[in-house]
C-alpha positions in Angstrom: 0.0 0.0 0.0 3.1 2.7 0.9 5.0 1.5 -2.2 1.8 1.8 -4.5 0.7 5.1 -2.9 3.9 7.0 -3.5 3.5 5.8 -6.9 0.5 7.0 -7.6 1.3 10.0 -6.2 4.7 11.2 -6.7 4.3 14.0 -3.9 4.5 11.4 -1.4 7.9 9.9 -2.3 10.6 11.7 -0.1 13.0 11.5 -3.4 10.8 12.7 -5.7 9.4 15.8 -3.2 12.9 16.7 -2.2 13.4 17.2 -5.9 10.5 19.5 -6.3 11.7 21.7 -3.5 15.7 21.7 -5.0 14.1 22.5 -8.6 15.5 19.5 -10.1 12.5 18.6 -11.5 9.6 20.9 -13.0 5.7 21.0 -12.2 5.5 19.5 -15.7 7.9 17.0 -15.2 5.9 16.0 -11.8 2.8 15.4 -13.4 4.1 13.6 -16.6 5.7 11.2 -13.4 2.3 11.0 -11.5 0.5 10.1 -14.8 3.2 7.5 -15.9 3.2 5.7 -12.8 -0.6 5.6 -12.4 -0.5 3.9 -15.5 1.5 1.2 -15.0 -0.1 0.5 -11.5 -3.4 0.7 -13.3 -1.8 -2.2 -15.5 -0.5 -4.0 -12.8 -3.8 -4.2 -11.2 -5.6 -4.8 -13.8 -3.1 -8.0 -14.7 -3.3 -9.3 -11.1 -7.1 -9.3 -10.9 -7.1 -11.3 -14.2 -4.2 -13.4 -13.5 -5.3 -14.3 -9.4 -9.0 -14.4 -10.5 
């Protein structure tokens, strides 16, 4: 649940945040992260409940 919520939302992993705050990466770059990763735990999911089920 941690590892998939930090994920899903970037602003919650300490690597990625301390990034934001240094300016290393931009607000763009943050939400092109956010909506990569959300992807690919949306496929992940998706794949378990079809591959468990």
């Amino acid at each position: 649940m941690v590892i998939g919520g930090t994920l899903i939302i970037p602003i919650h992993s300490p690597s990625t945040f301390y990034a934001s705050l240094e300016g290393v990466l931009t607000k763009s770059e943050m939400i092109m992260t956010g909506i990569i990763s959300s992807i690919m735990m949306s496929v992940v999911a998706i794949a378990a409940v079809f591959l468990y089920w």
